[in-house]
C-alpha positions in Angstrom: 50.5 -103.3 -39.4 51.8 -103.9 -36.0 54.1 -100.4 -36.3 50.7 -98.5 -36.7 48.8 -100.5 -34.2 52.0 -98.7 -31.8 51.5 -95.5 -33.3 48.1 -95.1 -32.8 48.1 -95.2 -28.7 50.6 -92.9 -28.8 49.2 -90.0 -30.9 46.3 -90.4 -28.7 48.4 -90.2 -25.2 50.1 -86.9 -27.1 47.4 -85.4 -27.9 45.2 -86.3 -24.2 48.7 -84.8 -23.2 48.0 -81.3 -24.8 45.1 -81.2 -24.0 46.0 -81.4 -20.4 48.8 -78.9 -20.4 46.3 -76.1 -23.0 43.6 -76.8 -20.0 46.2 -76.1 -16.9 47.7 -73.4 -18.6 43.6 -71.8 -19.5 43.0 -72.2 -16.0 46.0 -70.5 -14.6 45.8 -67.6 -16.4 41.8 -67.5 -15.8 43.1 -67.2 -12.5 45.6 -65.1 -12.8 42.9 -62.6 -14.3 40.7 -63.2 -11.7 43.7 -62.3 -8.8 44.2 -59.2 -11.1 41.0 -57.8 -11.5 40.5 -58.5 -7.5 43.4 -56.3 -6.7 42.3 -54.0 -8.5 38.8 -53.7 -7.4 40.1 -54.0 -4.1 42.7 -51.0 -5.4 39.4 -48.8 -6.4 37.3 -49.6 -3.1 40.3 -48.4 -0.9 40.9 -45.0 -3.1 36.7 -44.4 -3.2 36.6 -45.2 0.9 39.4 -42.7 1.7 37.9 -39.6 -0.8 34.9 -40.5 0.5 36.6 -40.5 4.1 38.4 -37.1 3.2 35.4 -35.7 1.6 33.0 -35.9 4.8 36.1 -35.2 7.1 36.2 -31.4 5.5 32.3 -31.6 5.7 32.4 -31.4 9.6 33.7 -28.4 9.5 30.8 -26.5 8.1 29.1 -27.8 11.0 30.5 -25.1 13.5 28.1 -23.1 15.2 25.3 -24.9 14.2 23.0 -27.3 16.2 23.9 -30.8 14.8 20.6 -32.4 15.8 18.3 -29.7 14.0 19.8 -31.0 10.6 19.2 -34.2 11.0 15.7 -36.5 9.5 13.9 -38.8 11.9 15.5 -41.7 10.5 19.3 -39.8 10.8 19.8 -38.6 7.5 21.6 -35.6 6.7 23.0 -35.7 3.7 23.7 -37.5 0.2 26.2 -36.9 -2.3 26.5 -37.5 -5.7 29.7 -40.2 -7.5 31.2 -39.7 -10.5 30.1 -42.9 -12.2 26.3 -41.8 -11.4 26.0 -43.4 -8.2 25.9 -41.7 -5.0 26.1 -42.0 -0.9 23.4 -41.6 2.1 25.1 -40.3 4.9 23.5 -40.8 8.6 24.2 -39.3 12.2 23.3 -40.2 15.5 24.5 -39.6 19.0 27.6 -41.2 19.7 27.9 -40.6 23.1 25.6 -42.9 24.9 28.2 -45.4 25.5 31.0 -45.9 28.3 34.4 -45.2 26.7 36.8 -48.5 26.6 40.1 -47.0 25.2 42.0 -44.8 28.0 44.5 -43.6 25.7 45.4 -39.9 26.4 43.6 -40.0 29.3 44.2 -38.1 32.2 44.3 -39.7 35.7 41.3 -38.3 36.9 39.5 -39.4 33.6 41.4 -42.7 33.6 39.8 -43.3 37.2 36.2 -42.0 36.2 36.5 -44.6 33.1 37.5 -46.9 34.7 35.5 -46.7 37.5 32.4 -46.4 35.7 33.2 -49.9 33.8 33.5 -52.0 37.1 30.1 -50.3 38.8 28.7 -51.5 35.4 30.1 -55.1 35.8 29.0 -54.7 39.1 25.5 -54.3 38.7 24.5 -56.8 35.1 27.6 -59.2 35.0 27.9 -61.0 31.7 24.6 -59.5 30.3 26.5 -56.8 28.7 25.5 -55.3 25.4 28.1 -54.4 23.0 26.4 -50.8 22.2 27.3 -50.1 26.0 30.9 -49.3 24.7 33.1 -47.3 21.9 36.9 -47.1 22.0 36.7 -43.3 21.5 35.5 -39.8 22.3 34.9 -38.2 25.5 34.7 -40.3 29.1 30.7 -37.9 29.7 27.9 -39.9 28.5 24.9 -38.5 27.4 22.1 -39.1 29.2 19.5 -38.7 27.1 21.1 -41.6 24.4 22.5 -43.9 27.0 20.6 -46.8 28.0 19.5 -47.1 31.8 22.0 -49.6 33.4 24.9 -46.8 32.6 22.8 -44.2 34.1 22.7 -46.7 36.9 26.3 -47.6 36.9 27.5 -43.5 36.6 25.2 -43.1 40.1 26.8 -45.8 41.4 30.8 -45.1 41.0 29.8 -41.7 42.1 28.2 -41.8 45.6 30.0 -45.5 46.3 27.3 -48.0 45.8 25.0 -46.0 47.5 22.5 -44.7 44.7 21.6 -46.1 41.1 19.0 -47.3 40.6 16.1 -44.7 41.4 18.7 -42.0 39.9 18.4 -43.8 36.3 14.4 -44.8 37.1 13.7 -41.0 37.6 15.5 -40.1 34.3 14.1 -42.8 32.1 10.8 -41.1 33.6 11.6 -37.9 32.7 12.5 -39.1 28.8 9.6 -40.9 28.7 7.1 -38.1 30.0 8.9 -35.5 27.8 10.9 -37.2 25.0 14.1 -35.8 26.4 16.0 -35.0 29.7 16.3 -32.0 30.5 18.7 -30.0 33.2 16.3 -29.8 35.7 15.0 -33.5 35.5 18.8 -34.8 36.0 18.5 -32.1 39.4 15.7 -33.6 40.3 17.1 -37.2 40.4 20.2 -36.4 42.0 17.6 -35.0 45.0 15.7 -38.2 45.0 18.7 -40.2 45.3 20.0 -37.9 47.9 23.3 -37.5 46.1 25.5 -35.1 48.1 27.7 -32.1 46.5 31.1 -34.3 46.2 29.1 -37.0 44.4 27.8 -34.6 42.4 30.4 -33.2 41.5 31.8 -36.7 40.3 28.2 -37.5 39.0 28.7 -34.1 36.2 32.1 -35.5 35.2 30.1 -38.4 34.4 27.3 -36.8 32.1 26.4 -34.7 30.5 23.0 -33.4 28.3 24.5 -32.0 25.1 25.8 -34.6 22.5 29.9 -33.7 21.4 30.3 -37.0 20.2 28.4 -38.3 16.6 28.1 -41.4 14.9 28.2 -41.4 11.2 26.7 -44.2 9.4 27.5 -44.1 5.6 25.8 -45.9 3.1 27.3 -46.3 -1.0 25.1 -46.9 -3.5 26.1 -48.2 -7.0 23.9 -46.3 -10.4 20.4 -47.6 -10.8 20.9 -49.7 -7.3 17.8 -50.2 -5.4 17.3 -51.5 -1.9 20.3 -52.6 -0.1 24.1 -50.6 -0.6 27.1 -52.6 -1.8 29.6 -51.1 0.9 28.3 -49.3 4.7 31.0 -47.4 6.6 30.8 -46.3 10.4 32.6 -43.1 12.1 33.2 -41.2 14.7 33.8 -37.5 15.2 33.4 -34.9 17.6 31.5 -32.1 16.7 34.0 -29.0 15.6 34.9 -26.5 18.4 35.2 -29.4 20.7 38.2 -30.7 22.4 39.2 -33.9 22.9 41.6 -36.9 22.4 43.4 -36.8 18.8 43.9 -39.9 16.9 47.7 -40.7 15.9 45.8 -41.6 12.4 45.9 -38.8 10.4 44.6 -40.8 7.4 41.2 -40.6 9.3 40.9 -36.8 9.1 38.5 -35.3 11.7 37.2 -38.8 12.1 38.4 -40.5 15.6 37.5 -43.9 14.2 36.1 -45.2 10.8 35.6 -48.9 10.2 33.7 -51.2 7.4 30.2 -52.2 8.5 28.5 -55.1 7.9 25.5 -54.0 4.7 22.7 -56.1 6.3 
């Protein structure tokens, strides 16, 4: 009697014990499976982001010769495409080139010093209130004046005539805009004469800006089949519109694009 009463706690403790070990060994491979099918999701988004990368980098080129803002929708559409598993991608553009260029890589000096000197007559003039859409890391040192916000109007016055003008050069264009819905040539004429901006500074003042957009933003949007609402991945580019120089990227991976980058879906 006393032999069982010995047994007994021991069966139990062995078979608490297997249980134990089946559970770890359930759990690691759950987790094992798990690791796998990440990496391999993750292996799938990477291959569908670069033919989706490689697919709108040949796209660009059918762009040449055409005006680039005549194809686009009020809301920056241009184009979707269709995926093999039924689902498909939106594909926006927008002008790129409203923004001071951060990045003097490939620069040269004169463009290094225009850069740069347009960044510190921006400092100058808002401090720490900067906005992040005020910069990109790539494209072309012009800004265009019709997508670039008034304190880099300002700031591109500024570094050209030496403090001396600004702010009535950007008031007169935001005028213009607003009168007209765009600048035109002789609006940006007309505000370099109310500023009283002399032929050296205006010569400085066009290597500054300019009014036709070489630079484009790409905003593109995947959707899964039957997905309504909001996309599961968002991807952001730049590229310059075909026939243009400019920098090129040391990335070949990124095609035409000059930068490309994961964006957040909200």
């Amino acid at each position: 009697m006393t032999r069982r009463a010995f047994v007994l706690p021991v069966v139990i403790f062995l078979a608490l014990l297997v249980g134990v070990v089946a559970a770890l060994l359930l759990e690691r491979q759950s987790a094992h499976t798990l690791a796998v099918e990440r990496q391999a999701a993750s292996y799938r988004d990477r291959h569908f982001e670069k033919g989706v990368r490689e697919v709108l980098s040949a796209w660009t080129d059918s762009l040449s010769g055409q005006a680039i803002e005549n194809l686009i929708g009020d809301d920056g559409h241009v184009l979707d495409l269709a995926t093999a598993d039924g689902g498909w991608v939106e594909v926006y553009l927008f002008d790129g080139q409203g923004s001071a260029l951060t990045d003097p890589t490939g620069l040269t000096q004169e463009e290094h010093d225009d850069a740069a000197g347009l960044l510190d007559a921006l400092a100058a003039i808002v401090g720490d209130r900067t906005n992040p859409a005020w910069f990109r890391p790539v494209g072309p040192v012009k800004i265009c004046v019709n997508s670039a916000p008034p304190e880099l109007l300002e700031a591109a016055a500024s570094y050209a005539t030496g403090g001396k003008a600004g702010r009535r050069f950007a008031r007169e264009l935001m005028d213009a805009k607003s009168r007209k819905g765009a600048i035109e040539a002789p609006d940006l004429e007309t505000a370099k004469g109310a500023d009283r901006i002399g032929a050296e500074e205006r010569v400085v003042l066009d290597r500054l800006l300019t009014l036709k957009t070489e630079l484009w933003a790409m905003v593109i949007d995947v959707y899964p089949p039957g997905a309504k609402g909001v996309p599961t991945a968002r991807y952001g580019a730049r590229f310059l519109a075909p026939g243009v120089g400019g920098r090129s990227t040391s990335m070949q991976a990124l095609g035409k694009f000059l930068s490309w980058e994961s964006l957040p879906v909200e």
